[in-house]
N, C-alpha and C positions, 0 to 999 in steps of 0.2 A: 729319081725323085728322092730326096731325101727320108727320114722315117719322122722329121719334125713336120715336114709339108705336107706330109700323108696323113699324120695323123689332125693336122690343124683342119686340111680337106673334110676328113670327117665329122672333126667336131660343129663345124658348121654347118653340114649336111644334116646331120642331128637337129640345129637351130628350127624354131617355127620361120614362114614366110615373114613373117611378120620381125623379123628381129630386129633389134638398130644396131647400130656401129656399138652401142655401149653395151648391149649383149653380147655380139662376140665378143668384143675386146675382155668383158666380165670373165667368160668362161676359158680364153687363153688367159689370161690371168691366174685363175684357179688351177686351170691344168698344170702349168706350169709351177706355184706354189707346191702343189700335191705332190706332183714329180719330185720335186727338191727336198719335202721331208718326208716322202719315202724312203728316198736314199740315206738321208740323214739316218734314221730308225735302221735301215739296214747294215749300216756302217757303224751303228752302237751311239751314234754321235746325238744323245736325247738325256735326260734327269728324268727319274723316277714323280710321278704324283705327291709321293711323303717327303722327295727332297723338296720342291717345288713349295709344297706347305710350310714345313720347318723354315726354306729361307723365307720366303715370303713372313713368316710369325717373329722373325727376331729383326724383320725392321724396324 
């Protein structure tokens, strides 16, 4: 089994009974974002809050 299947396995396992298809579908969504700017952040690949401000102020 892969380490995406396994951990998709879990996260629904997590889920209440009650969940719908747009809850899971929510939380692989999220996991998935998360996963991708972690890596970003770990790889340096992010702007500072005061650059983010400064451009954001000379639009």
């Amino acid at each position: 089994m892969s380490i995406a299947k396994g951990e998709a396995k879990k996260l629904i396992d997590r889920l209440p009974n009650h969940a719908t298809w747009d809850d899971i579908m929510y939380e692989l969504y999220l996991k998935k974002k998360l996963a991708v700017a972690l890596k970003a952040a770990d790889e340096g690949h992010v702007i500072s809050r005061n650059e983010v401000k400064t451009s954001l102020l000379s639009l």
